[in-house]
N, C-alpha and C positions, 0 to 999 in steps of 0.2 A: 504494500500500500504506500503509495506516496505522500512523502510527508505534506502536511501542508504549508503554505509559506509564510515566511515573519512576516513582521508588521513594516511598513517603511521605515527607512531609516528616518526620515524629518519627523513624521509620527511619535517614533520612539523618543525621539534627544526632546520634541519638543516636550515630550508629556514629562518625563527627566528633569530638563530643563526648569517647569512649571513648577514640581514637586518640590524641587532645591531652592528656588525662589520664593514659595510660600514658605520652606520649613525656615531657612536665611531671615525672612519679612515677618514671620510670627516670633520668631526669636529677638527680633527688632523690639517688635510691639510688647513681646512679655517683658522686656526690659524696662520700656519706656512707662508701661504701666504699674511695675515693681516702683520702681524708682519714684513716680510721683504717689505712689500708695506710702511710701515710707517719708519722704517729704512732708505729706500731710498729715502722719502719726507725730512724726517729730513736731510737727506744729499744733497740733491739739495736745501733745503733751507739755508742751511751753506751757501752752497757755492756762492748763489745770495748774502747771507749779505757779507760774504768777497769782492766779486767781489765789490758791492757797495758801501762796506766802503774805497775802492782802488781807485775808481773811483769819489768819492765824495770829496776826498783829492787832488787827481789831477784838481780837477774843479777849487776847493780854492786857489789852489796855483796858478796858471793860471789866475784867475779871478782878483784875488787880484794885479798880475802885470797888467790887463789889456790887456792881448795877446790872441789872441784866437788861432794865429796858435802854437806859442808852445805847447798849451794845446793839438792841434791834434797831433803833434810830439810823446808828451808823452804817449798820448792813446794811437798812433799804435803802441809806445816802447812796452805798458803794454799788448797788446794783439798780439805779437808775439808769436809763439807758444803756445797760449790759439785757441782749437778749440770746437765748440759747444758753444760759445758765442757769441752774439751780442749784438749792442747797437747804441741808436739813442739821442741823444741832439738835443733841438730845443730851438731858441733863444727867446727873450719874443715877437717879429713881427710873429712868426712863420715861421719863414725860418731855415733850417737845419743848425746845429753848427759842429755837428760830425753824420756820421753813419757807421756802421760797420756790414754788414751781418753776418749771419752764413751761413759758407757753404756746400751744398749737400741738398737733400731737405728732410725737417724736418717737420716731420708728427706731432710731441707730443714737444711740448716746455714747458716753464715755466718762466713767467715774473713779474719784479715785478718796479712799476715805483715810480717816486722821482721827488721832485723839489730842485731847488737852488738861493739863490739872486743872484740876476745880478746889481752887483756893478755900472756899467753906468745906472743903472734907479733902485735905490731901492726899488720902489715900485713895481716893476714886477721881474720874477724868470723865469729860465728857465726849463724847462721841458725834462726828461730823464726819458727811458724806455732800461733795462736792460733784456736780456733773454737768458733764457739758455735752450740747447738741452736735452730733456728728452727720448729722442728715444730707447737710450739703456737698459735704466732701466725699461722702458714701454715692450720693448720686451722682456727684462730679468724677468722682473711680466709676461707674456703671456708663456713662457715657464715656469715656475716655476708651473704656474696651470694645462698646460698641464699634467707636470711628477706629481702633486702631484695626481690627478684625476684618473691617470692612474694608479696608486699605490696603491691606495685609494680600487680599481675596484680590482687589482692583486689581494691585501692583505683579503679583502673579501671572494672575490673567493678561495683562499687557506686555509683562515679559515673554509668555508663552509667545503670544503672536507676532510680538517685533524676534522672537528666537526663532519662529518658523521660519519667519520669513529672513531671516539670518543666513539659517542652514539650507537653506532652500537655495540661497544665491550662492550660498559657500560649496556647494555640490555643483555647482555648474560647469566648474572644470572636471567633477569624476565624470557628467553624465557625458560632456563633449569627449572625454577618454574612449567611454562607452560607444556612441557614434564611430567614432574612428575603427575601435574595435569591429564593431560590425561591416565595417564595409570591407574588411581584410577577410581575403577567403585563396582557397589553393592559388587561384588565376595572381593574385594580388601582394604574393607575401613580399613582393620586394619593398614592398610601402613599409613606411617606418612609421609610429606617433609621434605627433608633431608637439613637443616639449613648451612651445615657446607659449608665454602665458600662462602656465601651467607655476602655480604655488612650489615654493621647497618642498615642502612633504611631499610632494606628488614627484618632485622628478628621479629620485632612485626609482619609484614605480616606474615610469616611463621609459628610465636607461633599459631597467632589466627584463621587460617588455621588451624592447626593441633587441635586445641583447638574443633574448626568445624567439624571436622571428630570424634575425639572423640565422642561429640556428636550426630552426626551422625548415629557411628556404635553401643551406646547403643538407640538410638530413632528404629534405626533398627533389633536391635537385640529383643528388648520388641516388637516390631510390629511380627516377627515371632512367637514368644514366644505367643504373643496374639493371631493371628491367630490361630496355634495350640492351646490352652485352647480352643478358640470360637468353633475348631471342635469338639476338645474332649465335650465341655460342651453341646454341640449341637445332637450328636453322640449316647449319652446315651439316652437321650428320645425318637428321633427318630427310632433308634435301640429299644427299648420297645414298642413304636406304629405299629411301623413293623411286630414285632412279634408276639405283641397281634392282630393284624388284620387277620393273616396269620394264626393262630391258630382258631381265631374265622369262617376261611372261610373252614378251612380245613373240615369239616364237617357241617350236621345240626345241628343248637344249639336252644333251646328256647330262650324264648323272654327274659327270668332273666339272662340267662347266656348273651344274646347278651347284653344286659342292662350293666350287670356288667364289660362287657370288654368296653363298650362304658363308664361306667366310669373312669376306668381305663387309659383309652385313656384320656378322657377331665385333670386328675391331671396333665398328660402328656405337655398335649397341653398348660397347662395352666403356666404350668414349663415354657417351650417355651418361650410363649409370654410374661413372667416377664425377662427371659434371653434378649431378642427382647427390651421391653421395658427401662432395666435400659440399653444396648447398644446405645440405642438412645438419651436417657439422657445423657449419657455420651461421648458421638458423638457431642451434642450439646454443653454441656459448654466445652472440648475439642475446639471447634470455639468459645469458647469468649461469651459465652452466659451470661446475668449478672441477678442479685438477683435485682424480681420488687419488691424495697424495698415498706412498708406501716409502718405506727406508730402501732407499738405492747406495748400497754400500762404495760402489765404484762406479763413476758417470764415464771415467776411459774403456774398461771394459764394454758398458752400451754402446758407446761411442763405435767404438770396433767392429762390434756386431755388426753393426751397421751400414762401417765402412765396405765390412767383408760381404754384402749381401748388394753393392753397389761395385763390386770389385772388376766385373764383367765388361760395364758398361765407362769402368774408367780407364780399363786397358783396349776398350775397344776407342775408345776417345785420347788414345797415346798421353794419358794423364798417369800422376802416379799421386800416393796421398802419403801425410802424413799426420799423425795425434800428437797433440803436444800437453800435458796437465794433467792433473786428476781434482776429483773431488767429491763431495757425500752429503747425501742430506736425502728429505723426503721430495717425492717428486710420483709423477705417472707416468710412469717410466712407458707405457703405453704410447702415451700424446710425445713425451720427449723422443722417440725412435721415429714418429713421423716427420716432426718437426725436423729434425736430422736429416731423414731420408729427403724430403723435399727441398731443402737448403743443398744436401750434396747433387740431387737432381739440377738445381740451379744455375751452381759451379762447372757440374758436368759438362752442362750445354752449352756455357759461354766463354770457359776456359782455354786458352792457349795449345794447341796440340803441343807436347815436351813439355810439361810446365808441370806444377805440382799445385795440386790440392790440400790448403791446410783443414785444420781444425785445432783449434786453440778452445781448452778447458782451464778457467782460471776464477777465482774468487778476489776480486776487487772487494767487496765488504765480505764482514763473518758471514752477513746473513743470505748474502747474494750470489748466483752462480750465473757466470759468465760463457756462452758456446757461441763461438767466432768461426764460420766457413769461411775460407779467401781465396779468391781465385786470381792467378794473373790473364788478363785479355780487354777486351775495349772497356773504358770505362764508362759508367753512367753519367748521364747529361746530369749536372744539377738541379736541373730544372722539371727533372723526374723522381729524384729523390725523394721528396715528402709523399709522394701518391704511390711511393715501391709497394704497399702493403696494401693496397684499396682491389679492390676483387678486380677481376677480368682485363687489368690494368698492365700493359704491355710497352715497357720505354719506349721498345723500336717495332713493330707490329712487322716490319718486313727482313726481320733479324732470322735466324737457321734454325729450323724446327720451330718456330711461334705456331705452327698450324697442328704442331704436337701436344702444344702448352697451352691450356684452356685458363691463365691467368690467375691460378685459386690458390697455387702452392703457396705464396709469401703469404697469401693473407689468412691463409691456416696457420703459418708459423705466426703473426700476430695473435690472432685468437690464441693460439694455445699459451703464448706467451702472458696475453691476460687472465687468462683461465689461471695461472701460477703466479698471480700479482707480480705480472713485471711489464714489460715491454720492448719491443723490439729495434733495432737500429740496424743500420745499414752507411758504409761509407765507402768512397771508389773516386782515387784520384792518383797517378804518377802510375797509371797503366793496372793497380791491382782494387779488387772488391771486397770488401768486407763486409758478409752477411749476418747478424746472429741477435740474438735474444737474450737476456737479462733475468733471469726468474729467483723469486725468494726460495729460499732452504724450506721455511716452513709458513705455514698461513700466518701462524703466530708470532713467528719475526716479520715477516709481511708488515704486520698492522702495527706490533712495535715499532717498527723501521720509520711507517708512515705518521707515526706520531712525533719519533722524535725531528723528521725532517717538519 
């Protein structure tokens, strides 16, 4: 089942966006409303201690003459024109000395009580309870959270949509990326994207983009390239079977004659199926196929083998060889007797008649092992060196035996060479050739090697 798909990106950041600005704009607002809620405490509590200290003095003085109505006298002097105050004095019997309501009715107050001696009985005090109206500063805190809330809510909301409309324009170089992307297809990969205008963030994206295509259109252009070779290399024997069958049916033939074109046929066929087979091989490590390594106690010894099963066709080529090295380690030894065999096939063919064939075994690092073919005879163009190992790939196409050479052998010896984490090289200058390949001892010095380089 296919998944279904996210939300837009502008969608997302805005709603994001919106969330981060409210929780930012309420944290604002909790502030601003802490902070005058404590301001206005602080200022109602002033004004209980002044009121208190006003009234505390007037007790004294009163009390000290022993009058109690002067002392109401003066209270209700001190509380003319004081509103949102009251207060209550009670004698030490508990009978009322002074009270004084607040008046209108007062939902939110704020008290704070006192005692005093009472000069006629030193051992007992009277008791006072001070308060004051806190109604308007309660309702001035309940509108203050109102507007700050709703502000809070605006300010969000209008961040969300000048954010939309932010990221909306700030995308306008991915979607023009996007554009461009689209209009690149097989026919077009030479095209590049066009960086210019394009934000810093955006242009490693755009290098390694273009870096990608690049890629791309030589991985595509050798896959054409390869296809055409596969038919042409294909084309030519089947075109000779064809022919020789067509000839063979065009009349009666005897059994030697049928014989001899059924041979003919089979070098054919058998062309084919080496073309077929190193395709496959090479199809294979292509996917990552790796070297089932085994301990190879002596590579001169293989080496030899090898030499010796080639031995025929270098005295028939008035060549003579020699081995030079030794060395040990894990290897497939399988893939390494090909990789030989087709290297000495190489040499064979282009070698010098009188000349000698090496082979040089040597370990330049602990972990690396070095097999060098060198033949003396015409040397390689420069100019064909880096393509020596690319399939069907032939420096001189009208060179001795190329019609033998179906172009697969060197880029087997690459393949197997990466198959054995290493890779291949080749150099050819002052009349001699040097063929060979580079492989690690083991996977695991391999990937150490490659660490510490």
């Amino acid at each position: 089942m296919r998944p279904a798909p996210a939300r837009p990106l502008v969608w997302r950041l805005s709603v994001w966006l919106a969330i981060q600005s409210l929780m930012g704009l309420m944290l604002v607002a909790m502030g601003v409303y802490l902070a005058t809620a404590w301001s206005l405490s602080i200022r109602e509590q002033e004004t209980l201690e002044q009121r208190h200290a006003v009234v505390k003095h007037l007790i004294e003085e009163a009390v000290a003459n022993a009058d109690p109505v002067t002392l109401r006298h003066k209270l209700d002097d001190f509380f003319v024109g004081t509103t949102g105050v009251g207060l209550r004095l009670e004698l030490p019997d508990g009978k009322p000395l002074y009270e004084r309501a607040m008046q209108g009715a007062h939902n939110h107050t704020r008290a704070v009580t006192f005692e005093q001696p009472w000069p006629l009985d030193p051992q007992r005090s009277i008791r006072g309870a001070l308060t004051l109206d806190t109604t308007l500063d309660d309702s001035l805190l309940e509108r203050l959270a109102a507007i700050l809330v709703v502000s809070a809510l605006a300010g969000a909301m209008l961040i969300s949509l000048t954010g939309s409309a932010l990221v909306r324009r700030s995308l306008m170089p991915v979607l023009a990326l996007s554009r461009q992307i689209r209009s690149l297809g097989p026919a077009g990969l030479h095209g590049r994207l066009d960086g210019i205008g394009q934000p810093e963030e955006l242009q490693p994206v755009v290098e390694q983009f273009n870096a990608l295509l690049q890629r791309l259109e030589q991985a595509y252009a050798q896959l054409e390239a390869f296809n055409a070779d596969v038919a042409h290399e294909l084309r030519t024997p089947l075109a000779a079977l064809i022919g020789h069958s067509e000839v063979a049916l065009s009349r009666p033939r005897s059994v030697q004659e049928l014989q001899e074109v059924i041979g003919n046929n089979l070098d054919d066929l058998r062309r084919l199926s080496g073309i077929v087979n190193d395709m496959l091989f090479l199809s294979k490590a292509d996917r990552g196929a790796r070297a089932r390594r085994v301990p190879v106690p002596s590579v001169a010894e293989l080496v030899n083998e090898v030499v010796e099963f080639h031995e025929a066709a270098l005295q028939e080529a008035n060549l003579q060889s020699r081995v030079t090295g030794d060395a040990s380690g894990a290897y497939d030894a399988a893939l390494l007797r090909r990789a030989l065999s087709n290297l000495l096939a190489n040499a064979t063919r282009y070698a010098s008649p009188g000349t000698t064939v090496e082979v040089e075994i040597a370990m330049p690092l602990p972990d690396v092992l070095q097999l060098v073919v060198s033949n003396t005879g015409t040397e390689i163009g420069r100019e064909h060196l880096p393509r020596l190992f690319d399939r069907f790939y032939r420096a001189e196409a009208s060179r001795e035996h190329s019609d033998l050479n179906h172009g697969l052998g060197l880029a087997i010896v690459a393949a197997i060479a990466r198959m054995h984490d290493g890779q291949p090289f080749v150099d050819s200058h002052s009349g001699r050739t040097s063929i060979g390949l580079r492989l690690s001892t083991t996977a695991a010095a391999a990937s150490s090697s490659s660490r510490q380089r």
